[in-house]
One Martini backbone bead per residue (centre of mass of N, CA, C, O) as a GRO file, in nm:
protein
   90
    1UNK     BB    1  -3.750   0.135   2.628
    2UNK     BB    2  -3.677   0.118   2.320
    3UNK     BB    3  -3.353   0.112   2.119
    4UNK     BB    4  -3.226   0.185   1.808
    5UNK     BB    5  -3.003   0.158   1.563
    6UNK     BB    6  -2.890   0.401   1.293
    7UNK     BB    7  -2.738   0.404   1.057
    8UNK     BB    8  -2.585   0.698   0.869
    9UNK     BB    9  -2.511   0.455   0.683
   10UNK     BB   10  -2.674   0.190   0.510
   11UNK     BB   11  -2.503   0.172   0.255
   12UNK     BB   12  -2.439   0.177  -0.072
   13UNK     BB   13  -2.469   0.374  -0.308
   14UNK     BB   14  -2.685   0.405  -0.570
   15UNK     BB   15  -2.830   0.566  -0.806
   16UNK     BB   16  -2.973   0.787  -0.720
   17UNK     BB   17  -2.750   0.910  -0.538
   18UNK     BB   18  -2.528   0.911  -0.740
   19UNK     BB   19  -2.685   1.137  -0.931
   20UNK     BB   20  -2.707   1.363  -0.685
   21UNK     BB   21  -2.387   1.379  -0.689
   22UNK     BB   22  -2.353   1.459  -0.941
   23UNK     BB   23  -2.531   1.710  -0.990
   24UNK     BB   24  -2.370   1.862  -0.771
   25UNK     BB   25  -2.078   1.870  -0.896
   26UNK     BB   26  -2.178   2.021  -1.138
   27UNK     BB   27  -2.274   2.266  -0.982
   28UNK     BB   28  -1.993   2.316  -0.885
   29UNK     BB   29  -1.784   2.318  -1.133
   30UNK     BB   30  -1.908   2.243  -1.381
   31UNK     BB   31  -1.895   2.106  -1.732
   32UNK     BB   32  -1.612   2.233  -1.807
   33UNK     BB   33  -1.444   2.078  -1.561
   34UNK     BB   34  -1.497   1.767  -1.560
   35UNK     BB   35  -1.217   1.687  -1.683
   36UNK     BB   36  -1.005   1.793  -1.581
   37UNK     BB   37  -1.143   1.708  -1.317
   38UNK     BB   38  -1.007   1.379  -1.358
   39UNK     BB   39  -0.753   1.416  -1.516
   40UNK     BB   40  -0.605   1.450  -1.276
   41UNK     BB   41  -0.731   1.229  -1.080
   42UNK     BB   42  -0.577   1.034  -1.235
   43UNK     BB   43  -0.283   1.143  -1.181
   44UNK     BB   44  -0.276   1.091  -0.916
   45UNK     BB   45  -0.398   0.770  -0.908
   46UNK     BB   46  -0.071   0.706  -1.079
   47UNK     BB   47   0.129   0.825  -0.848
   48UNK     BB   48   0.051   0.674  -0.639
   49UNK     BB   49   0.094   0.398  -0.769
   50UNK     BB   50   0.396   0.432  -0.802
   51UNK     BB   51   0.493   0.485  -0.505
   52UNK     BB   52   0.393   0.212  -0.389
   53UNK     BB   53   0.586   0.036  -0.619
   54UNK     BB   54   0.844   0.163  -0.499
   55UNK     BB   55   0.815   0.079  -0.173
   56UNK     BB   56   0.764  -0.216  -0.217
   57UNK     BB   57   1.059  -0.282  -0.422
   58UNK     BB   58   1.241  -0.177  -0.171
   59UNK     BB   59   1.167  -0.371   0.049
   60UNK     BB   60   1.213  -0.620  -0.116
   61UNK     BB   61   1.524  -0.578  -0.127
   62UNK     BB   62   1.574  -0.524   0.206
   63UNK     BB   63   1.507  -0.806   0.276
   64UNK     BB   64   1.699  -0.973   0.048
   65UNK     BB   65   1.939  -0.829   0.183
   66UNK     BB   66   1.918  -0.923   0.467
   67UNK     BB   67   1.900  -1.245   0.403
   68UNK     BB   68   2.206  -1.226   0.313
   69UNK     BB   69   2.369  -1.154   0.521
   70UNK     BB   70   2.239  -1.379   0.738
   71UNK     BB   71   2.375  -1.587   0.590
   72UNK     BB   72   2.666  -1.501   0.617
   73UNK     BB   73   2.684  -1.506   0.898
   74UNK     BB   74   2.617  -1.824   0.944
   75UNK     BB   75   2.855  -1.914   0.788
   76UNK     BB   76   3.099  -1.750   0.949
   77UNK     BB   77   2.924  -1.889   1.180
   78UNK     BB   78   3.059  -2.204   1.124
   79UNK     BB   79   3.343  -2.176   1.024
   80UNK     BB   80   3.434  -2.101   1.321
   81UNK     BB   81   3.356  -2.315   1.438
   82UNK     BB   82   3.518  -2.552   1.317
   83UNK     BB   83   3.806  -2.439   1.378
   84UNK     BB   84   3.747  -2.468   1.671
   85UNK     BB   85   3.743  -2.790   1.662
   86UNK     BB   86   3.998  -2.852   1.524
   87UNK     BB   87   4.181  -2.766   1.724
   88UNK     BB   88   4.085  -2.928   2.011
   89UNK     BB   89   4.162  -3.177   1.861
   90UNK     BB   90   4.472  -3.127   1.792
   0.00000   0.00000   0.00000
């Protein structure tokens, strides 16, 4: 006995699904109300979306900050390194 295996969403709904999910929706929440939550769910994805671009600034700023640090390091161990070669040759 062969079985296959059905996926339980077999893919990206199309129009009728669309349609048949909109009017669920309509019936659901009422035509009255349907721009009320549109612009709210626009303005969530609006403020997601400053969220995102603020922690992304964020992470770029103390990247570049922790690089210049790295940096100030290697100067300030290498300066040390030759004066102590100066040194030692003196």
């Amino acid at each position: 006995m062969t079985y296959s295996l059905v996926p339980l969403f077999p893919g990206i709904p199309g129009g009728p699904e669309m349609l048949i999910v909109l009017l669920i929706v309509v019936l659901l929440f009422g035509a009255n109300k349907l721009p009320k939550l549109a612009r709210s769910t626009g303005q969530a994805m609006g403020e997601f979306k400053r969220g995102r671009e603020d922690i992304e600034t964020e992470l770029r700023e103390a990247t570049a900050t922790s690089d210049d640090a790295e940096s100030d390091v290697e100067t300030e161990t290498e300066t040390e390194t030759d004066d102590t070669d100066r040194t030692t040759a003196a």
